[in-house]
C-alpha positions as CSV (number, residue, x, y, z in Angstrom):
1,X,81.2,43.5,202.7
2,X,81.3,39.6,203.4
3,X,81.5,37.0,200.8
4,X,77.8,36.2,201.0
5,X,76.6,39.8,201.2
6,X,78.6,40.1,197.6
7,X,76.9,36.9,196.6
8,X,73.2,37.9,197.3
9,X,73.9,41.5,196.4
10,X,75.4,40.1,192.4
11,X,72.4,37.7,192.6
12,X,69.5,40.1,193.1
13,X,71.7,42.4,190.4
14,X,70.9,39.1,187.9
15,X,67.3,38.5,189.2
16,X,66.3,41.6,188.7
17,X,68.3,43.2,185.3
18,X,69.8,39.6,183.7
19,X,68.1,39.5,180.3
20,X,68.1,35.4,181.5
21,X,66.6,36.0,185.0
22,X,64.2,33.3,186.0
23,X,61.5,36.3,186.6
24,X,59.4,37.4,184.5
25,X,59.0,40.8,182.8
26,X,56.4,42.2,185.5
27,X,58.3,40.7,188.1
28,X,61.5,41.9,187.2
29,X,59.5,45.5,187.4
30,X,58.8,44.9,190.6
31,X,61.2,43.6,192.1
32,X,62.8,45.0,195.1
33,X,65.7,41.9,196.4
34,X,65.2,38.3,197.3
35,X,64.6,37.7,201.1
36,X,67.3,36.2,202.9
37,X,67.5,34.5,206.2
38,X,70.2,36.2,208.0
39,X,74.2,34.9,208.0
40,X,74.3,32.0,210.2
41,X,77.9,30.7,210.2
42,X,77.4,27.3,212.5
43,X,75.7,26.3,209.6
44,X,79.0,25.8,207.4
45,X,80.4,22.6,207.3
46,X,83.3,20.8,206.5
47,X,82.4,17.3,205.5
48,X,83.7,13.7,205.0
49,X,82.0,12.4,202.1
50,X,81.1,8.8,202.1
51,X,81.3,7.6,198.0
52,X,78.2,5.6,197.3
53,X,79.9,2.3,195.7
54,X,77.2,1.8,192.9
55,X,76.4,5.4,191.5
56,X,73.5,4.2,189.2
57,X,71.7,6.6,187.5
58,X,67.8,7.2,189.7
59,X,65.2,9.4,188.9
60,X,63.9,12.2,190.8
61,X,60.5,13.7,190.2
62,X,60.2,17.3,188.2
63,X,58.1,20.1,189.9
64,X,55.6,19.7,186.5
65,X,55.6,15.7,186.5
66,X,58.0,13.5,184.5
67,X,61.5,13.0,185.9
68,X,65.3,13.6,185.4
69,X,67.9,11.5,186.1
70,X,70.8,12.1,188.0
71,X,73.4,9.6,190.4
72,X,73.8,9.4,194.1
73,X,77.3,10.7,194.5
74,X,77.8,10.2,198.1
75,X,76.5,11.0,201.8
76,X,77.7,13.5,204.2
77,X,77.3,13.1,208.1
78,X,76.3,16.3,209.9
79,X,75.1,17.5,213.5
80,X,71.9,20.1,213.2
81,X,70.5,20.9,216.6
82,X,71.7,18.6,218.2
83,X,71.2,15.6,215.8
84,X,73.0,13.6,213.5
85,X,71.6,14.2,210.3
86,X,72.8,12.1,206.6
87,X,72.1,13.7,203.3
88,X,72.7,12.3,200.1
89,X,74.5,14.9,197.0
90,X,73.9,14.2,193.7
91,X,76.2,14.5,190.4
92,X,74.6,14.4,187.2
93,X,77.8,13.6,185.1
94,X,81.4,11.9,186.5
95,X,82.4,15.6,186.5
96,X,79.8,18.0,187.0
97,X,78.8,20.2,189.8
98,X,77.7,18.6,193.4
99,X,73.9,19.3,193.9
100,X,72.0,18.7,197.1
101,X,68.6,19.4,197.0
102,X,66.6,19.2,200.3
103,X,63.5,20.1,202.1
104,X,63.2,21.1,206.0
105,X,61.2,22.2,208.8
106,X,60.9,25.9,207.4
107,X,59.1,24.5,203.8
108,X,56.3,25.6,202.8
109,X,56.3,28.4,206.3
110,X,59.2,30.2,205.6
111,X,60.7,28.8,201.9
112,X,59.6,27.5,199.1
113,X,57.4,24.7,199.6
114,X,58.9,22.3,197.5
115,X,62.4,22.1,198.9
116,X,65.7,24.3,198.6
117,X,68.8,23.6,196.9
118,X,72.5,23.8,198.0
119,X,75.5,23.9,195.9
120,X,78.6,21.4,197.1
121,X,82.3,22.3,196.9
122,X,84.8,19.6,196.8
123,X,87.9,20.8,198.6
124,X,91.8,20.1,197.5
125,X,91.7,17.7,200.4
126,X,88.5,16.0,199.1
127,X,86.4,17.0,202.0
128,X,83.0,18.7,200.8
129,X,81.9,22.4,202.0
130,X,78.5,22.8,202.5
131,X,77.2,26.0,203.7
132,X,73.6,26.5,204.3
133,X,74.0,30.2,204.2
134,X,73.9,29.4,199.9
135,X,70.5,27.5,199.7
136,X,68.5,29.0,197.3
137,X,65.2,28.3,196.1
138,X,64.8,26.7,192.6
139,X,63.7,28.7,189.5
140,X,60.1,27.1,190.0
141,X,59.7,29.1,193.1
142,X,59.1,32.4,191.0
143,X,56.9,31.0,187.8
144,X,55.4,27.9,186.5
145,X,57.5,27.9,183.4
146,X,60.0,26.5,184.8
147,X,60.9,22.6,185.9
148,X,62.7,21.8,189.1
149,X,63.4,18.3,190.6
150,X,61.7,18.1,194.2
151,X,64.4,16.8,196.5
152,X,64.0,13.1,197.6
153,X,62.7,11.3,200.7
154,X,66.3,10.9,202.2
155,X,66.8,14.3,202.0
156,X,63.7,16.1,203.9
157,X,64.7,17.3,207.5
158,X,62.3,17.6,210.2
159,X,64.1,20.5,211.3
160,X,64.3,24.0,210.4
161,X,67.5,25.2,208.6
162,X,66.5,29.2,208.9
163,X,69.6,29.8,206.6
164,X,70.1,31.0,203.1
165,X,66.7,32.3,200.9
166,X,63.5,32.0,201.9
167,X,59.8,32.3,200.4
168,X,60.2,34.7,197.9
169,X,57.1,37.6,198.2
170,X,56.2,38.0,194.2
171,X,55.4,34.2,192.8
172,X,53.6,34.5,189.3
173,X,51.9,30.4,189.8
């Protein structure tokens, strides 16, 4: 069993039995495994970051209106189909997790609308590893009682990144 396999298979355990999950009750019933795009490993990188200077705090829209805040942490420089593409990951607090939310060309066709999100690991070198493989949609996709920030301008592809979840089947909106 790969890494990710273990990862999806522990995540679907959660979904579907964590007394937490993000489903609800009838869901949960129901529920038969997220749908996954399959492994694609070219879509796994090892990136430079570049450290935005002024990290100020910016606001990102909520999935149910208002906002929450959170800082531009840095960009990352990476080739998708053939183009160079720049994203921006974001830090809520000087040392909490890396968080890169973004929409792409399989939104709202094969994903969630809104946008995916993608967990960032910092490396002992200080390189970031980004690996599409992980997105995951955000608790919004499944109900409406939850709030999830949409992912900004400078981070909507044109392209599709057919990696990681996709639209899940049983929405309760």
């Amino acid at each position: 069993m790969t890494q990710l396999t273990e990862f999806r298979t522990q995540k679907d355990a959660y979904f579907g039995e964590g007394h937490d999950s993000p489903l609800s009750h009838g869901q949960r019933e129901r529920f038969n495994g997220l749908v996954y795009f399959n492994e694609t490993p070219e879509l796994a990188f090892r990136l430079t970051p570049s450290r935005v200077e002024d990290s100020t705090e910016i606001d990102i829209p909520l999935s149910t209106g208002g906002t929450t805040s959170t800082n531009r942490w840095a960009t990352v420089s990476l080739e998708l189909d053939g183009d160079q593409e720049t994203l921006t990951v974001f830090r809520e607090h000087d040392e909490g997790p890396l968080f890169l939310p973004f929409r792409d060309g399989t939104s709202g066709k094969e994903t969630y609308p809104v946008g995916r999100y993608l967990e960032v690991h910092i490396l002992e070198d200080g390189d970031l590893w980004l690996d599409f493989n992980y997105a995951y949609n955000p608790y919004c996709a499944y109900n409406d009682n939850w709030a999830c920030p949409i992912p900004p301008s400078e981070n909507r592809l044109t392209m599709p990144i057919r990696a990681g979840e996709r639209l899940f089947p049983d929405p309760e909106h």
